[in-house]
N, C-alpha and C positions, 0 to 999 in steps of 0.2 A: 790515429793508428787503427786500421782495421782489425777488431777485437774476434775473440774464439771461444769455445766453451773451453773450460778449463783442463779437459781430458785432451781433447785435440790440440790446445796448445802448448800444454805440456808434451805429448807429442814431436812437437814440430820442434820445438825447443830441444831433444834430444834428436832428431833426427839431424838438424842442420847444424855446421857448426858453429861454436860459438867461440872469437879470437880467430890469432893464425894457426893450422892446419901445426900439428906438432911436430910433423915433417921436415918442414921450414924454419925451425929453430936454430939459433936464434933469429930475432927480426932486426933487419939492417936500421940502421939512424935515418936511414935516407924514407925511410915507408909514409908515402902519403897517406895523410889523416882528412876526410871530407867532412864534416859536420851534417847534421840531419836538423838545421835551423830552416824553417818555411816549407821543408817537406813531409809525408805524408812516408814510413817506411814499416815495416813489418810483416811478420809471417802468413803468408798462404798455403791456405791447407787445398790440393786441387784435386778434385776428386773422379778416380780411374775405377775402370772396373775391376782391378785386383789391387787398390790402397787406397792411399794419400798420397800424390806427389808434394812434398815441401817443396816452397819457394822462400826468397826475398822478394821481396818489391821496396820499390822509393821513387818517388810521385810529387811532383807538386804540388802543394797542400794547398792552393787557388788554382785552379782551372775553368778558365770560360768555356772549353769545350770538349771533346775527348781529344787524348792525348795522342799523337805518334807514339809507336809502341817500338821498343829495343829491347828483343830476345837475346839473352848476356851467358855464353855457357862455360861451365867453370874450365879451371883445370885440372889434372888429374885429383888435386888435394878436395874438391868439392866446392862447396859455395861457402869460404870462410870468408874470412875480415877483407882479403883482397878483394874477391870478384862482388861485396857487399859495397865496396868502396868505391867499382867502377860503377855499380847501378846506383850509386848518392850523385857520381861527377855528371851523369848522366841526366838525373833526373834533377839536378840543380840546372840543366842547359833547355828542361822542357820536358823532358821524355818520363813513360812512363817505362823503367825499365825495371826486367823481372827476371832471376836467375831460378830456376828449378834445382834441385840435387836430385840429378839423373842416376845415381848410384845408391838412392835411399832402399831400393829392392836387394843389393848386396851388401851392405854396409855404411861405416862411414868411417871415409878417407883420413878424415880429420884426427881420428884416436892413433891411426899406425905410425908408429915409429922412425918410417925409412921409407923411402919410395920405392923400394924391391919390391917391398909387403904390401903398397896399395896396387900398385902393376897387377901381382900374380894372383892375391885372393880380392880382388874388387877390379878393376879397368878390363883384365881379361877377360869379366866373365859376361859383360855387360854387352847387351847384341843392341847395332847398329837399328836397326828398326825400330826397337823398342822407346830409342833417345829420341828417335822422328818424332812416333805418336804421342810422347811425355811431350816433345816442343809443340805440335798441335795442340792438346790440351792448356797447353800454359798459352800459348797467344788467344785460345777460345775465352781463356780465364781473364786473361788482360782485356779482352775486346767488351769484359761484363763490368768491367770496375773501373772504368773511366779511360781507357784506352782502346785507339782506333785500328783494329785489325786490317783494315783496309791500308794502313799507312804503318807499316811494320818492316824491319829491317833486325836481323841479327849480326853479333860478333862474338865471336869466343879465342881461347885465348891454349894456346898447349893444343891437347888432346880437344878443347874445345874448338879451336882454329879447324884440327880437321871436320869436326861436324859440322860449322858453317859452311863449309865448300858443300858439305851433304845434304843440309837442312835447304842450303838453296835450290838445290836439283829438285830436292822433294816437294818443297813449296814454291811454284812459280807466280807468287801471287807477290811474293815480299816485294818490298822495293830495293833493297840494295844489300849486302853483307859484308861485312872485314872481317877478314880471317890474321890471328895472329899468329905467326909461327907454327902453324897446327900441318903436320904430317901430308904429303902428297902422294904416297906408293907405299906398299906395305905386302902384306902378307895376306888373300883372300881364305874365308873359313866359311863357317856357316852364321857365324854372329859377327863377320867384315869381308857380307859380300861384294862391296864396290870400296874400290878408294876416289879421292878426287883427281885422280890423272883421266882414271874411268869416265867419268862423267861432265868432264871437263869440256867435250866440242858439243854436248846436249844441252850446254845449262843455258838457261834465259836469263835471269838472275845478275845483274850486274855486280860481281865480287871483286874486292881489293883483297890483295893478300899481302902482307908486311912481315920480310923474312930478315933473320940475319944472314950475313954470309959469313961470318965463323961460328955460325951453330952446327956444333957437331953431329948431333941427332938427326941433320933433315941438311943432306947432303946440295950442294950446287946443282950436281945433277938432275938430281929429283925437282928441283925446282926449275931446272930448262926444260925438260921434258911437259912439264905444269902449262909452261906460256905456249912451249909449243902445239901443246892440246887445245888450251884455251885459244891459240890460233885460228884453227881448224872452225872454229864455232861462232857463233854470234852475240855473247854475251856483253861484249865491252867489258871486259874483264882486265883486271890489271895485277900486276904483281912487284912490290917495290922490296930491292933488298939492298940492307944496310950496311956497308960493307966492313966494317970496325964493330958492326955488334954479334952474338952469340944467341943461343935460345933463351927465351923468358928475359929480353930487354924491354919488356913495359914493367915487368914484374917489380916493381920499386922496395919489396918489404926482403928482397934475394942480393947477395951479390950480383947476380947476373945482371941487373938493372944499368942499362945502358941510357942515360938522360937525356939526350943529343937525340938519342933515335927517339925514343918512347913519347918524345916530346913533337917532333914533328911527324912520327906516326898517328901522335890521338888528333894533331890538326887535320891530318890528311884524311881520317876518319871522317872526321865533323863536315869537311868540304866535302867527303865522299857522300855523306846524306843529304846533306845541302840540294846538293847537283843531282841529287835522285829522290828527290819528291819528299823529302823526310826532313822538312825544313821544321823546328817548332815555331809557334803563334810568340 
């Protein structure tokens, strides 16, 4: 496990959270559990010019050579037990995968009570550019500690899902992104100046996007609109939606967990790296 001075990781240890996000209380029977047996997992402390960004990382604890790298971005609760459990499933299949808590400058998701309370005093306050240069920094971080920035692919998952469509526009160098349920149209401001409908016929970035079609929050619509942007452009981009599932069907520790989907959305994941250069050794 990559070790810290004891100031900084004590630190990190309050900054990120530790368990499920309180929010999500209680935790469904159904919550998959990954083990950290052969891997390499632990806090990164990444260093900005106004902090620390905390991270997770989990690594294969043998590697013959640098690693593929999978930028893992939370959802609105932060980088708790869940999105800690998809960079274990991950980096059990090879990858070096690394979630940051892009909300460590406003808070942490994980102590609120109710998802109103992280919404309005933490996710709104949080500007779109800022998540860009915090994800640059974390793949610069990954490309120092045994991960290949050359061969790097993100996904995220909520509010994370919409930053993949955005992280890809911003970084044309990635090799592939899945976007989970994450927002397509919205409201523009000064801290959500593009959404991904926007930047949907510019993007190079070959993105899968994996939607329910009874999720409430991220209407049909907004999702034909999505393909038919992503038409217009040259990304090879795809968009597969579920039609019996609802929002946060990977989410396994929620009700909302849909298994049928969530199960051949992470295949279709895994073929979607596969088929774009993001194979591991």
């Amino acid at each position: 496990m990559h070790r810290f001075d004891p100031p900084r990781r004590n630190f990190l240890k309050e900054a990120l959270a530790t368990g499920f996000a309180l929010a999500v209380q209680p935790i469904s029977a159904a919550s998959i559990i990954t083990d950290s047996h052969d891997l390499d997992t632990g806090l990164a402390g990444i260093a900005l010019d106004d902090g620390i960004l905390p991270a997770y990382f989990a690594k294969p604890r043998v590697q013959s050579g640098k690693l593929p790298v999978m930028l893992v971005v939370q959802e609105i609760f932060g980088v708790h037990e869940h999105i800690r459990d998809i960079c274990r499933r991950l980096a059990k299949l090879g990858y070096l995968a690394i979630a940051p808590e892009l909300y460590f400058r406003q808070g942490n998701p994980a102590e609120a009570s109710d998802i109103p309370t992280i919404i309005n005093t933490i996710v709104s306050k949080v500007a779109d550019a800022q998540v860009l240069q915090d994800l640059d920094a974390t793949l610069a971080w990954a490309n120092l500690h045994g991960g290949d920035a050359k061969h790097a692919a993100i996904t995220g998952f909520c509010w994370g899902g919409r930053i993949t469509w955005l992280y890809a526009s911003h970084n044309p160098d990635l090799k592939a992104g899945i976007a989970w349920y994450g927002k397509l149209t919205g409201e523009h401001g000064p801290l959500t100046p593009s959404q991904p409908v926007d930047i949907a016929a510019s993007l190079k970035v070959p993105v899968l996007g994996l939607y329910g079609g009874k999720d409430g929050s991220i209407p049909q619509d907004s999702v034909n609109s999505m393909r038919q942007a992503l038409g217009q452009g040259h990304s090879h981009s795809e968009i597969v939606v579920y039609p019996d599932a609802g929002h946060a069907f990977n989410a396994d520790y929620r009700p909302s967990y849909n298994a049928a989907a969530a199960q051949d959305g992470w295949q279709r994941m895994l073929d979607w790296l596969a088929s774009h250069d993001m194979k591991t050794r």
